[in-house]
C-alpha positions in Angstrom: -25.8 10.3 17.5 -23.6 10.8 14.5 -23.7 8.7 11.5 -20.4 7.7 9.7 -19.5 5.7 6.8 -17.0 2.3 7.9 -14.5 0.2 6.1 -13.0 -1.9 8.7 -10.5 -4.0 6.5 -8.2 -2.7 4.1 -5.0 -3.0 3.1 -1.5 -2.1 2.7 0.5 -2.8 -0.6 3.9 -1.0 -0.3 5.6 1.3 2.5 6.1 4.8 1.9 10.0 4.0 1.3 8.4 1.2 -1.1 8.8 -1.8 0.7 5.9 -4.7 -0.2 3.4 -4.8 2.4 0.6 -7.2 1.3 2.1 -8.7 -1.3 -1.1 -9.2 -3.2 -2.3 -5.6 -2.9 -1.5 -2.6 -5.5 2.1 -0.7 -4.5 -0.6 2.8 -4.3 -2.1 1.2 -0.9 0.6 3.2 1.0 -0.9 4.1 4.5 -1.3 8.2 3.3 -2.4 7.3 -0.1 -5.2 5.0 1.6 -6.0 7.6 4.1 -6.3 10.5 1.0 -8.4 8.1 -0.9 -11.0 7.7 2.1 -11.1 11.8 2.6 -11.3 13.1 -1.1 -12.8 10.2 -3.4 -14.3 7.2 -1.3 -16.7 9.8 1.2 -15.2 6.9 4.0 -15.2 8.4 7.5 -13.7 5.5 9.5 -11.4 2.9 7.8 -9.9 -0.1 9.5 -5.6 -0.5 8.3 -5.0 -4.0 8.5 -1.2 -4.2 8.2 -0.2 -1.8 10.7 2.2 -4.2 12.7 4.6 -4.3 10.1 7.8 -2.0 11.3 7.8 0.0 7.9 4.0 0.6 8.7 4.4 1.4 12.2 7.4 3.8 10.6 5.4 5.7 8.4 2.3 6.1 11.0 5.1 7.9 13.3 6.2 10.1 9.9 2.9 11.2 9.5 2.4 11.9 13.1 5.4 14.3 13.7 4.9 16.1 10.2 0.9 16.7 11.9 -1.0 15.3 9.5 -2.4 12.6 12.0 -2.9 13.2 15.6 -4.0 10.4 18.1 -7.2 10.2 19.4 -7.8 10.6 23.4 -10.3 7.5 23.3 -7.9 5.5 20.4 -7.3 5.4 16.6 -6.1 8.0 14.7 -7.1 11.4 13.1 -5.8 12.0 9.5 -6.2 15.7 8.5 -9.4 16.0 11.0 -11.9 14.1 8.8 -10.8 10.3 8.7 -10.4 8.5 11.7 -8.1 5.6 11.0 -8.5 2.3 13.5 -4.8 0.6 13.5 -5.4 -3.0 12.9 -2.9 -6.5 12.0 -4.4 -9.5 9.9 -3.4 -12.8 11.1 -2.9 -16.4 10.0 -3.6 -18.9 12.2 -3.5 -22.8 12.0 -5.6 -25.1 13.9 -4.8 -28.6 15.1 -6.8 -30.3 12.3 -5.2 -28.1 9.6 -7.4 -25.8 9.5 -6.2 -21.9 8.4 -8.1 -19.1 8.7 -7.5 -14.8 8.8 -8.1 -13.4 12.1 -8.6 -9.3 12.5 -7.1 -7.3 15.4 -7.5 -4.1 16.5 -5.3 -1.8 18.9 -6.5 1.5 20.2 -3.2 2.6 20.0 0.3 3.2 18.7 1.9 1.9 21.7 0.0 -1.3 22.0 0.2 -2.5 18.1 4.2 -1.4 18.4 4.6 -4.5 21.2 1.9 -6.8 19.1 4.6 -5.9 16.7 7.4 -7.1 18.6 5.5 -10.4 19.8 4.2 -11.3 16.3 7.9 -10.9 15.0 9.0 -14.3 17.0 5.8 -16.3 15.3 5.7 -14.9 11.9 8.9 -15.7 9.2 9.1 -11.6 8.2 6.8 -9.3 10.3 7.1 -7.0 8.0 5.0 -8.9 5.4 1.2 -8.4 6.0 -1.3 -11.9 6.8 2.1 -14.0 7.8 1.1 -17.5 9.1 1.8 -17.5 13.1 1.9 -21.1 13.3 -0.6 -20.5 16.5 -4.5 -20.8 16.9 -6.4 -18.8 16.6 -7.1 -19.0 20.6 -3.6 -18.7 21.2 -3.4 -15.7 19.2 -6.6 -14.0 21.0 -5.4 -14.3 24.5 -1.7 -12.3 23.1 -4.1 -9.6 21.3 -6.7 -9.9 24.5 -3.6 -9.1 27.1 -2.2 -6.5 25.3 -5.3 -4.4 25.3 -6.5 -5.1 21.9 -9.7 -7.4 20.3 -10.1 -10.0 17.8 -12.7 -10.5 14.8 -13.0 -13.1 12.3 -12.4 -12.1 8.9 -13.8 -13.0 5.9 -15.8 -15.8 8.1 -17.5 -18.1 4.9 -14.5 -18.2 2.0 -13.2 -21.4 1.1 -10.1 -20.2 1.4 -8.2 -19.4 5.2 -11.9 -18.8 7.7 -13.4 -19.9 10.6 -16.5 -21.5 8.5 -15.1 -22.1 5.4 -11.7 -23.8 5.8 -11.3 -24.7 10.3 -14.8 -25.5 11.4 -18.4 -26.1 11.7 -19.0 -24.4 14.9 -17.2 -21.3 17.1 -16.9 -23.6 19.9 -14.8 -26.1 18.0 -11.8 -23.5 17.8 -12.5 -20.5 20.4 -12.8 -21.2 24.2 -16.5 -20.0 26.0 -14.9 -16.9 27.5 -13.1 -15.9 24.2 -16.8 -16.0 22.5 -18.3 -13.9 24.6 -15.3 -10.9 24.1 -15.5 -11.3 19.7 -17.2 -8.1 19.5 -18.4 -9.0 15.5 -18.1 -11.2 12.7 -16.8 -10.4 9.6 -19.2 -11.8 6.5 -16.7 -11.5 4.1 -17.8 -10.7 0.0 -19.8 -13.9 -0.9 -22.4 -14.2 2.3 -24.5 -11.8 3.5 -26.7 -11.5 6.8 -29.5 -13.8 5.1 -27.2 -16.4 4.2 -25.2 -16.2 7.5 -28.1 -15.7 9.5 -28.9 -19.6 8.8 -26.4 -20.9 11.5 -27.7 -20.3 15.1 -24.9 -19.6 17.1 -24.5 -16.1 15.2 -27.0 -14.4 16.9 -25.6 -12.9 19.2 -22.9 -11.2 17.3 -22.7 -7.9 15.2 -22.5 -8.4 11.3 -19.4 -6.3 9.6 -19.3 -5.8 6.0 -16.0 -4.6 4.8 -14.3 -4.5 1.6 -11.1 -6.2 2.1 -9.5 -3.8 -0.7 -6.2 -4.9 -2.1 -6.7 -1.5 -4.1 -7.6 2.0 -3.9 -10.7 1.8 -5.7 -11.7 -1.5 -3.9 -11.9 0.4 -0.8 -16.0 1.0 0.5 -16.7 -2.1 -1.9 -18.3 -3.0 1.0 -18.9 -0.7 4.1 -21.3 -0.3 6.9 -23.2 2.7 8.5 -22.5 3.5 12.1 -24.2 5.5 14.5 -21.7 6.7 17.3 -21.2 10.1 19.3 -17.7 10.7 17.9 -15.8 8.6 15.4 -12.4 6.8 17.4 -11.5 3.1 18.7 -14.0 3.1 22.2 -17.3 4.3 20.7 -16.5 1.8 17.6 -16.0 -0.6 19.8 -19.4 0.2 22.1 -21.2 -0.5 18.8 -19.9 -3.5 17.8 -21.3 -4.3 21.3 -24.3 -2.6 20.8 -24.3 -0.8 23.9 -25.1 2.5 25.1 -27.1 3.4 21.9 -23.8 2.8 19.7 -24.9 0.2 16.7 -24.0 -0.8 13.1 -27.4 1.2 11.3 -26.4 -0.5 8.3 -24.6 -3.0 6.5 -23.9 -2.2 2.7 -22.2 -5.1 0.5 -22.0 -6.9 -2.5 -25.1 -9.4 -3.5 -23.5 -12.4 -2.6 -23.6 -13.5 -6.3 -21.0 -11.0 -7.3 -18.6 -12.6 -5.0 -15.8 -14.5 -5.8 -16.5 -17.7 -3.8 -20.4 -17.4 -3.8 -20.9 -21.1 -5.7 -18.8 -24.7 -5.9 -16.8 -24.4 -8.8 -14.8 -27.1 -10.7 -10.8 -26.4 -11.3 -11.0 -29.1 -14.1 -13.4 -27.6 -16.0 -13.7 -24.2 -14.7 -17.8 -24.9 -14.7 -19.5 -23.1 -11.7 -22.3 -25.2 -10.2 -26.3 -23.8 -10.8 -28.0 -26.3 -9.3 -29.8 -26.0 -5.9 -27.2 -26.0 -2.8 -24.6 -28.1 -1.2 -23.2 -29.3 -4.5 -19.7 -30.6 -3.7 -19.1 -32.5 -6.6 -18.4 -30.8 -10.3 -22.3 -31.1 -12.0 -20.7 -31.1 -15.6 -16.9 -33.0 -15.9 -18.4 -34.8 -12.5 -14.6 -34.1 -10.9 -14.2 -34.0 -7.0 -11.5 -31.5 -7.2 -13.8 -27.8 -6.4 -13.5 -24.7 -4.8 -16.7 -25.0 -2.4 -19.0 -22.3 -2.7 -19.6 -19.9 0.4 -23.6 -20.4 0.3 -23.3 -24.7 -0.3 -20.9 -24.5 2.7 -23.4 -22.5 4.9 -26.6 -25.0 3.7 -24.4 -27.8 4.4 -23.8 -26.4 8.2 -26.8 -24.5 8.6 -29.7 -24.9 11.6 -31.8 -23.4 9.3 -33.0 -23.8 5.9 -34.2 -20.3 5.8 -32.8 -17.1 7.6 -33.4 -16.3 11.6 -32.4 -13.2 12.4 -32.4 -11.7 15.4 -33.9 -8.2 16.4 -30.6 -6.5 16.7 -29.9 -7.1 13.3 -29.9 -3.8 11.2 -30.5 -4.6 7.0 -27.9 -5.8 5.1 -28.5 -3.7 1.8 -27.1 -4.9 -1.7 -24.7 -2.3 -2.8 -22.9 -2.7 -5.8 -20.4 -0.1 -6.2 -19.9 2.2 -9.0 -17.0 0.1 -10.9 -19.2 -2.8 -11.3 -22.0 -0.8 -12.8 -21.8 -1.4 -16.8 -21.0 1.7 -18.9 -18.6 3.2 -16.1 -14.9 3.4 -16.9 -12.3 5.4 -15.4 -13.5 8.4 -17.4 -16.9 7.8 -16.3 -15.9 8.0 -12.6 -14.1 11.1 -12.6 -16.3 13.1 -14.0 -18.6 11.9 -11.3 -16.2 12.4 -8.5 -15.2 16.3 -9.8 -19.1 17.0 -9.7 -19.9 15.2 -7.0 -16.2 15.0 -4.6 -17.2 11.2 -3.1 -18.5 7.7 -4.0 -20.0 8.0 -1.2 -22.3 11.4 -2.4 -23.0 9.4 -5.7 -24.3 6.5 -3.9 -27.1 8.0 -1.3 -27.6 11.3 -2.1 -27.2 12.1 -5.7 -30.9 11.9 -7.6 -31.1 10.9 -11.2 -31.9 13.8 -12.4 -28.7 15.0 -11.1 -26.8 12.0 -12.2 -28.3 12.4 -15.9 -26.7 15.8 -16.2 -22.8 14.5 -15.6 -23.0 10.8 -17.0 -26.4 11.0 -19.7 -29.6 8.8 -19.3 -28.1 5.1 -19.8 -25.1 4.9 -17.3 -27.7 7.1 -14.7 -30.3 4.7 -15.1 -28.0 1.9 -14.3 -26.7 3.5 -11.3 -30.7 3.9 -10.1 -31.1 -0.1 -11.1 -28.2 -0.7 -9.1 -29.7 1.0 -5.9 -33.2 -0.9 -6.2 -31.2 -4.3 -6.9 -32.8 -4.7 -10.1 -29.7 -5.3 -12.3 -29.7 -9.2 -13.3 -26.7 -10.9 -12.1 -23.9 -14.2 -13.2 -22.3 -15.9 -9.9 -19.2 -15.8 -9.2 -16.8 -18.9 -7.7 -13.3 -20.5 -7.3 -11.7 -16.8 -7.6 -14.0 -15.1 -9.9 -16.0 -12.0 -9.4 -20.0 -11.9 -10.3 -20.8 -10.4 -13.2 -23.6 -7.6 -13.8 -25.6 -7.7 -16.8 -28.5 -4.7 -17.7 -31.6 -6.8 -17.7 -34.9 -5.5 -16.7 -38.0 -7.0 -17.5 -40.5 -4.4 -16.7 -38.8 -0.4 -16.3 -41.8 0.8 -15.5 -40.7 -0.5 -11.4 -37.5 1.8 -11.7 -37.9 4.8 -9.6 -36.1 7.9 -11.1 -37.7 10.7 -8.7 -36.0 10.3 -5.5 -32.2 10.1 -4.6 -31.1 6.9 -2.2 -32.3 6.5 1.0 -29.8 4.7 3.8 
C-alpha cells in the first residue's frame, strides 16, 4: 500500500473564460489553477472538485483533457500532469420537509456520468452553472438520482449551524435518509469545528469513515484540512474501497483544525457579538442574555449526544490537530515562500522538515512555532457565528517542546 495526501472538498471560484462558479470562493480557484496549486505548493496527491457539474466546469475539464494535461483514469477520476489525481465531484442543497437545509457531496467516477448529473440537476437548480444551488429536493431524493447514475453521496460539513445534516435538518440519520441509503454513505464529512472526539459522542456514527477536508474557497485554504490514505493506486474505486474500509484500503489519518479554530465551534450572540465560555449546550447569549445565536457545533453535539464523553470504535484511525502554516503567528506571505522555494510543498514543511532545518530558512521564533504547532501546544481563542479561532504563542513550560525530530504521521 501507498500513502497519499487527500482534500476531498474544494472549490471552484471562476471558470477558465471567467465565469463565477462559487460565488463565495476567490476568482484564482479555476479548475487548472486548483489542480497546479495541489502539484507544486500544497504537496496534495488527491483532491476532491466540488463544482464540477457546472457546464463551464465540465467545459474546461474537456479543455484540459484534449490539450493532454489530464488523462482519465481506467478505475475513475482524473490524472492532471501524472501526479494529482482529481475526483470530479457536485455540492448540493437540499431542503427537507421541516425546513431543514443542508450541503450534500457527490462523487462521479467519471466524465460521462457527472455530464448527465449535470443535465438532471439543471431542471432542479435556478442556474446549474452556479456551484451549491438549492435543488428544492431531499436529500433522499437527491441520493437515489446520484445512486442510479453510478455515483455516491457524503454529508458535508455534518455539525455547522448553517445548511447540515446535524446542525440545521436533524437529530438522527434515520430522520432524513432511508435504512438502505445508510448503509451505501460511504463517510461522513466532520466539517472545520468538530473533530472525531466530539463526533464520536453520537452512536449511530460508528459505523462510518470520518473525512476531514478543507472546504477551501481559496488557493491557500486548500489541505487546511486533509486526510492520509493508504490505497494501491490513487483514482475513484480504490478511494472509494477506503472509505469502505475494505480490502486493506483505509483513511490512516485524519489531519484538521482543533475544533477551537473553527468558525462555528461555540454559541455565539449576533446582538452582542459575545461568544459563549461556559460549559456546553448554551443556547441562550451568557452576557446581553438575547435568544437570537449562532449555535455552536460542540453545544449542538452535547445537546444530541449518547455520550458525554467520546466512543470510538476500533476502525477509527487518530484525528490529529493540524494547524496549517497561515495560522501559525509570525508567517506572512513572505514567510511562506521562502518556505515553499526551500522546501517545494506544505505538505514537506508539515511532516518531514526538522527544526533544525526549519531554523535555517525562517530563524528560531517562527520555527519554534511551527514545532508548537505540531505538538498542539500553541494556546488557542474559540471561534463562532462566522469567526475563525485565533492562535496565540503561550507556553507555560518549553522545556516539553521537542526540537530534535521532524513530524511523524
Amino acid at each position: 500500500m501507498k500513502e497519499y495526501f487527500m482534500d476531498l472538498h474544494v472549490h471552484i471560484g471562476r471558470s477558465s473564460r471567467g465565469t463565477p462558479v462559487k460565488v463565495t470562493a476567490s476568482r484564482d480557484l479555476t479548475f487548472e489553477n486548483i489542480a497546479r496549486e495541489c502539484k507544486y505548493r500544497k504537496g496534495i496527491d488527491i483532491v476532491g472538485i466540488v463544482d464540477c457539474a457546472s457546464p463551464e466546469v465540465i467545459n474546461d475539464i474537456s479543455r484540459l483533457i484534449n490539450l493532454g494535461e489530464m488523462t482519465p483514469l481506467q478505475e475513475g477520476g482524473l490524472i492532471f500532469q501524472d501526479k494529482v489525481t482529481i475526483l470530479l465531484g457536485s455540492e448540493i442543497e437540499t431542503r427537507e420537509k421541516n425546513g431543514g437545509i443542508s450541503h450534500q457531496i457527490a462523487f462521479f467516477p467519471y466524465l460521462d456520468e457527472i455530464k448527465e448529473f449535470s443535465k438532471i440537476l439543471s431542471s432542479l437548480v435556478t442556474n446549474v452553472n452556479l456551484s451549491s444551488q438549492n435543488c428544492r429536493i431531499s436529500a433522499q431524493e437527491i441520493f437515489q438520482i446520484v445512486d442510479k447514475i453510478g455515483g455516491i453521496l457524503i454529508p458535508a460539513h455534518a455539525f455547522t449551524p448553517h445548511k447540515s445534516v446535524y446542525g440545521n435538518c436533524v437529530s438522527r440519520l434515520g430522520e432524513m435518509y432511508a435504512p438502505s441509503t445508510l448503509k451505501k454513505i460511504p463517510a461522513i464529512e466532520l466539517g472545520l469545528s468538530a473533530d472525531t472526539e466530539i463526533a464520536d459522542r453520537l452512536k449511530e456514527l460508528s459505523k462510518y469513515t470520518f473525512l476531514t477536508n478543507s472546504d477551501a474557497h481559496s488557493l491557500p485554504k486548500i489541505g487546511r484540512e486533509y486526510n492520509i490514505v493508504e490505497l494501491e493506486k490513487a483514482n475513484f474505486r480504490e478511494v472509494l474501497l477506503a472509505l469502505q474500509r475494505k480490502e486493506g484500503r483505509r483513511i490512516k489519518t485524519n489531519y484538521g483544525l482543533d475544533p477551537k479554530l473553527g468558525k462555528y465551534h461555540r454559541t455565539f450572540c449576533e446582538i452582542c457579538n459575545y461568544t459563549t465560555s461556559s460549559p456546553p449546550p448554551i443556547f441562550k447569549c451568557e452576557k446581553c442574555g438575547n435568544n437570537n445565536v449562532v449555535k455552536g457545533v460542540l453545544d449542538r453535539i452535547v445537546e444530541i449526544g449518547d455520550y458525554q464523553k467520546s466512543s470510538s470504535p476500533a476502525h477509527r484511525p487518530p484525528y490529529l490537530h493540524q494547524i496549517p502554516l497561515e495560522f501559525v503567528p509570525g508567517i506572512g506571505k513572505k514567510t511562506l515562500e521562502k518556505l515553499f522555494n526551500y522546501y517545494g510543498t506544505e505538505m514537506q514543511i508539515l511532516h518531514r522538515a526538522s527544526y533544525q532545518e526549519i531554523n535555517k530558512v525562517v530563524g528560531f521564533k517562527i520555527a519554534e512555532n511551527i514545532i508548537l504547532a505540531r505538538q498542539g501546544l500553541l494556546e488557542l481563542d474559540p471561534g463562532g457565528g462566522g469567526r475563525y479561532g485565533r492562535v496565540k504563542v503561550k507556553v507555560e513550560n518549553k522545556s516539553l517542546i521537542n526540537t530534535s525530530l521532524p513530524f511523524k504521521f
